[in-house]
N, C-alpha and C positions, 0 to 999 in steps of 0.2 A: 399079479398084475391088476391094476384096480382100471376102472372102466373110466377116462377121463373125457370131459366131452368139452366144447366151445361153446357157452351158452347162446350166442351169438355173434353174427357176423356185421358191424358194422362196416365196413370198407374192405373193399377188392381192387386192387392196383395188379393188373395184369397186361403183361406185353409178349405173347404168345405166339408171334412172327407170322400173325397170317390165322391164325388157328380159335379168334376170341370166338366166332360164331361156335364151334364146336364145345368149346369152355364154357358158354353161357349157357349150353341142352344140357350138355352136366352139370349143372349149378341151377337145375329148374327147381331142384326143391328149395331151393333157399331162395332165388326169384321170383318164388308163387310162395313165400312165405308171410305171414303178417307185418313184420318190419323188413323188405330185404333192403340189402345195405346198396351203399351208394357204391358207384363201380367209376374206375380212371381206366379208358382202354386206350390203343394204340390204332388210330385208323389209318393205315397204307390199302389204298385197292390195286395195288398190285400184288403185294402180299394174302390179300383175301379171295384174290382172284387164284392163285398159284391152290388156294385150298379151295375151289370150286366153289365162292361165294361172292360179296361186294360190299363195299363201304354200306352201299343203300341199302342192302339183305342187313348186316350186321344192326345200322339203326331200325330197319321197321321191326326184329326180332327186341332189340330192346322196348322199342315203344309198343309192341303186343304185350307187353310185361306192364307197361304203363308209364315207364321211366321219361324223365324230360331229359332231353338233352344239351350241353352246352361246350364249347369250344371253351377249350383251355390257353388265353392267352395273356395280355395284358390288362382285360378284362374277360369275364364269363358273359360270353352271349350264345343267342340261343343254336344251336347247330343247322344247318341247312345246307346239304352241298353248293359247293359255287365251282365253275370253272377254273378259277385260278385259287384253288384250294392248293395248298403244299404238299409232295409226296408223304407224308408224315403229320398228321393231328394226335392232339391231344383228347379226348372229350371223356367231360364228364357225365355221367346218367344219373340223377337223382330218381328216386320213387317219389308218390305224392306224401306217401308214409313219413318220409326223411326231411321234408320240408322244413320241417324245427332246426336243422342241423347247417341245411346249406341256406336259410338263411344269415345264420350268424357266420359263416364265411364271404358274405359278401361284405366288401371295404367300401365303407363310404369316402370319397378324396375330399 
């Protein structure tokens, strides 16, 4: 059996039902890594609440990491709870490391 590894993690698309805070403490080494990669989560806080946490814990845990945040819609803006937020977001978390990357996914119209 030979030793194969991933030399790197560029993207994480994870929809963990509730469970991404827990997913991201396991995934500290590679969030406290030189490049970590850009992550697509699933924000429900009621799903996050059922795992003893919240939409707001799950961002400030990414932005201790340093990641920026953005809503995934018909444009990328920046994330910020709002009251009439949807049971169900998209967001993206870029690091400042990745910035080469998620600039070239922004569409100019």
């Amino acid at each position: 059996m030979t030793d194969e590894r991933i030399p790197r993690v560029d993207m994480i698309k994870a929809d963990v039902e509730g469970a991404e805070l827990s997913m991201l403490l396991g995934a500290r080494a590679i969030l406290e890594g030189p490049r970590p990669p850009m992550l697509v989560l699933e924000f429900e806080e009621e799903r996050q609440v059922a795992f003893g946490s919240s939409c707001g814990r799950l961002a400030e845990e990414l932005r201790r990491y340093g990641y920026e945040l953005w809503r995934i819609g018909q444009v990328l803006e920046p994330y910020r709870p709002r009251p009439d937020d949807p049971w169900s977001l998209n967001i993206l978390a870029v690091h400042p490391s990745r910035r080469d990357i998620f600039e070239r996914l922004q569409v100019v119209s």
